[in-house]
C-alpha positions in Angstrom: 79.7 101.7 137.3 78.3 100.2 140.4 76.7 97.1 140.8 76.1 94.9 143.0 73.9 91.1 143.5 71.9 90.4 146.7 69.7 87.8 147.5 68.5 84.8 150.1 71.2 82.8 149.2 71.8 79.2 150.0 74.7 77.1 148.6 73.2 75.3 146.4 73.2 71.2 147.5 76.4 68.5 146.1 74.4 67.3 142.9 72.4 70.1 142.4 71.2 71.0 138.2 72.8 73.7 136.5 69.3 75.3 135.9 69.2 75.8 140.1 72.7 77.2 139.9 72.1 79.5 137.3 69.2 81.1 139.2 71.6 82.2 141.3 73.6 84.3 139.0 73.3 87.8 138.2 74.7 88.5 134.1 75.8 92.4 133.9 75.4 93.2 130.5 77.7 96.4 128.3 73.5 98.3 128.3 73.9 98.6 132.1 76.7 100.3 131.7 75.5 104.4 132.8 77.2 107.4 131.5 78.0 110.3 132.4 76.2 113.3 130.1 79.1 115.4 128.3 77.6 118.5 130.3 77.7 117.2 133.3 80.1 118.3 135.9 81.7 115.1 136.3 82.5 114.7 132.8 86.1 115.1 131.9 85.1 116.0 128.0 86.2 119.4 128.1 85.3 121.7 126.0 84.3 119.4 123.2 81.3 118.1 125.7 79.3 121.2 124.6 79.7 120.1 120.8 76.3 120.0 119.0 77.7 116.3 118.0 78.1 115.4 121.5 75.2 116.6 122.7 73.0 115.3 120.3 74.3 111.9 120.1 76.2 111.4 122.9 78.9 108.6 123.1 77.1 105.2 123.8 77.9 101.1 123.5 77.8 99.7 120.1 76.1 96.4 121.1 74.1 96.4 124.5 74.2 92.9 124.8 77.5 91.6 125.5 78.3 89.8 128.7 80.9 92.0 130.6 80.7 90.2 134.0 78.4 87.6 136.2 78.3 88.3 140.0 77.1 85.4 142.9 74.9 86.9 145.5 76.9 88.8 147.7 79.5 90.1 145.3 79.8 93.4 144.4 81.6 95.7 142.2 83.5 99.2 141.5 84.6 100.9 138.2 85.2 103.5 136.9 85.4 103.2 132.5 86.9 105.9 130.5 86.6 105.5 126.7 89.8 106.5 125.1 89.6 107.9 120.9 93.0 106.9 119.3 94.1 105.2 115.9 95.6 102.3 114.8 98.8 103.4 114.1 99.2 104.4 118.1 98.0 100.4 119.1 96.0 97.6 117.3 93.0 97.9 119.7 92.2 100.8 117.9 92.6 99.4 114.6 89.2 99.6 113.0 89.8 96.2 111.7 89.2 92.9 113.7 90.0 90.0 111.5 91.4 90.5 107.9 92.2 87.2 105.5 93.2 87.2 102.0 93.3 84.3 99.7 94.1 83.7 96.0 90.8 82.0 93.8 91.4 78.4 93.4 91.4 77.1 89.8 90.3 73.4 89.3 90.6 72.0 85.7 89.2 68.4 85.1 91.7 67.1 82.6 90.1 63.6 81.9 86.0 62.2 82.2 85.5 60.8 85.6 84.2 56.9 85.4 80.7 56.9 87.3 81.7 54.2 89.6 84.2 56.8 91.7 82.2 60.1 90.7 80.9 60.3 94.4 84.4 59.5 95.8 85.7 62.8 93.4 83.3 64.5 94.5 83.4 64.1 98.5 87.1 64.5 97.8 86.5 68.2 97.5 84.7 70.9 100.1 80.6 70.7 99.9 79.3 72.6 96.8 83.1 72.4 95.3 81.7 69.8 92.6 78.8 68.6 91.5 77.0 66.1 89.5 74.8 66.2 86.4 73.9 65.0 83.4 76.2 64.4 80.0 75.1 66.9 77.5 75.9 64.4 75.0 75.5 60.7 75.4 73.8 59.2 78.3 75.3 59.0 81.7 76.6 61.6 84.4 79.5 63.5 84.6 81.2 65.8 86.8 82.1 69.5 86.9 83.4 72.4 88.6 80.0 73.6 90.2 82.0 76.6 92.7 85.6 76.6 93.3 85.4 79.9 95.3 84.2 77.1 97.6 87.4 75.1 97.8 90.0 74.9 100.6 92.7 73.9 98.5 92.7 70.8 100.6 94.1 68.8 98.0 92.5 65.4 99.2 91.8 64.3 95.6 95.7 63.1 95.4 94.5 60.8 98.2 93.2 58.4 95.7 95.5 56.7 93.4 93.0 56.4 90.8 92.2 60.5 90.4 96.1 61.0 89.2 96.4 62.7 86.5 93.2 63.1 85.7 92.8 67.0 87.5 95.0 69.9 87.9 94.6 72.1 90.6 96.1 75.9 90.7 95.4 79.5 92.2 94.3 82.3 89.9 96.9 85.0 90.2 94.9 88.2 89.7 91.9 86.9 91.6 92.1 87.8 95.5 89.5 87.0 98.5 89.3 88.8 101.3 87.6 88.5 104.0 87.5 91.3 106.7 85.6 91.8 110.1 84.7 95.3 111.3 85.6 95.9 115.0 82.5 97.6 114.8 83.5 101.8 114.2 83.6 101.4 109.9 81.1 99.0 108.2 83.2 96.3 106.4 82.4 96.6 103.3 84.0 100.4 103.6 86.9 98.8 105.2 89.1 97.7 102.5 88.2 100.7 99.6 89.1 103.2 102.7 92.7 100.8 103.3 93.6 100.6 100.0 93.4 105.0 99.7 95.7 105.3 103.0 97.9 102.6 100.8 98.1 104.9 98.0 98.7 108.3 100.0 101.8 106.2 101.3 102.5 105.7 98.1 102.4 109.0 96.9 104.9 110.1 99.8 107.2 107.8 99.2 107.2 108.9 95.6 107.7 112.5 96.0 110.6 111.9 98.6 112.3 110.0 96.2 111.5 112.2 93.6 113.0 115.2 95.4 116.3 113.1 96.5 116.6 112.1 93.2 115.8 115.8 91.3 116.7 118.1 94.6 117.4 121.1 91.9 114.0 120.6 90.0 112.2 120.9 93.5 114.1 123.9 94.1 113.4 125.8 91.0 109.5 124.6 91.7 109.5 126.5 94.6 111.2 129.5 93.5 108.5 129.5 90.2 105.8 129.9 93.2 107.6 132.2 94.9 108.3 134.7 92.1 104.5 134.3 91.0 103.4 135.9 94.3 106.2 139.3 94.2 104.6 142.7 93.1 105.0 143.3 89.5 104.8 147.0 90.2 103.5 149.4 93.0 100.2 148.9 94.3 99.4 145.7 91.9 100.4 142.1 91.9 100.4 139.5 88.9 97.6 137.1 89.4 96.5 134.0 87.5 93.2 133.5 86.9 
C-alpha cells in the first residue's frame, strides 16, 4: 500500500474551527487497501493461488469502511500487509469470536401488593421495561408486575428503600443462560455458539475414550485384535467380508 496526501497547505491560523482543520485531512479507509491478484507474479499464494476458490473470489476486506489511518498534507506512507489464515487455538486474534458474555435469567417474585403511593419509586428501582404498571384485575386501583426480567441488571436497588423489605425476592434461574456473543466477523453469530458447543463435545469425547482405554487397556486390546482378525484370509484366494 502506498499512499500519500499533497496539497497547498497552510497552517491553519491560532483559533481556527475544526471544520477548516478537518479540510485538511486525508482519511485512508480498509477499501483503498489494493491487492495483489492470487495469479500474479508477486503474489506469494503458491500454488493454492490457482484454486478455482481463489480465483473466483479472491481474498478481500470484510468491511470497506473502517478508518485505518488519517495523513496531513505532506505525509506519506509505505506498507506492505500480508494476511495470515490461523486458528484460535495458535493466538486469540484468530479466534472467530470477539466478545462472548454469559448470564444466568434473573427471577423476580413480588411477594406482597405494592401501595400506589411508592409504585413509581418500585418501579424506577429496577432497569426500564423491568416492571410495569397496570390495572388490578380485581378491585379498582393499579398494581405492579414483572413486565420483563430478561431486562434486569440484577442491580438490586430496590433494597435501597427501607419500605420495599420484604415485600420481593430476587434470584437467578439456574437452567436459564444468556449469552451474548460478537462475531469477529469470519462465522455469523448466531452459528457461533451451536459450532462451540460441537468442538466442546468432540473434547469430550476424547477425554472419554482415553480414560476409557486407561481404565479398560485389555478391552481396547481385544477390540483391535477383533478388527484385525476380521480382515485375515479365510482361505486361498477369498477373504471373509461383512456386508
Amino acid at each position: 500500500m502506498r499512499t500519500s496526501s499533497h496539497s497547498n497547505f497552510k497552517c491553519p491560523a491560532r483559533g481556527a474551527t475544526v471544520s477548516h482543520r478537518t479540510r485538511q485531512t486525508l482519511q485512508n479507509y480498509t477499501r483503498t487497501l489494493p491487492s495483489i491478484p492470487p495469479t500474479c507474479s508477486g503474489s506469494r499464494l503458491g500454488q493454492q493461488g490457482h484454486l478455482p476458490d481463489w480465483v473466483s473470489d479472491p481474498p478481500a476486506v470484510a468491511a470497506p469502511d473502517i478508518v485505518l489511518l488519517k495523513l496531513r498534507p505532506g505525509q506519506e506512507v509505505h506498507a506492505e500487509l500480508h494476511c495470515v489464515k490461523a486458528c484460535g487455538r495458535e493466538h486469540a486474534k484468530w479466534s472467530p469470536v470477539a466478545t462472548a458474555t454469559y448470564r444466568l435469567m434473573p427471577h423476580i417474585e413480588i411477594v406482597s401488593p405494592i401501595p400506589e403511593k411508592v409504585q413509581q419509586r418500585f418501579v424506577e428501582s429496577f432497569s426500564p421495561g423491568v416492571i410495569g404498571r397496570r390495572k388490578r384485575q380485581e378491585g379498582k386501583g393499579m398494581e405492579v408486575y414483572v413486565k420483563d426480567a430478561r431486562r434486569d441488571t440484577v442491580s438490586r436497588n430496590v433494597f435501597m428503600h427501607p419500605e420495599f423489605e420484604g415485600v420481593i425476592k430476587l434470584g437467578r434461574v439456574r437452567d436459564h443462560f444468556l449469552f451474548s456473543v460478537e462475531s469477529a466477523g469470519q462465522i455469523p453469530a448466531q452459528a457461533l455458539l451451536p459450532e462451540a458447543i460441537a468442538v466442546f463435545r468432540r473434547k469430550i469425547k476424547v477425554v472419554s475414550d482415553a480414560l476409557e482405554e486407561l481404565i479398560h487397556p485389555n478391552a481396547a486390546a481385544e477390540e483391535g485384535e477383533k478388527e484385525g482378525a476380521d480382515d485375515e484370509v479365510v482361505e486361498d484366494g477369498g477373504m471373509h467380508v461383512d456386508l
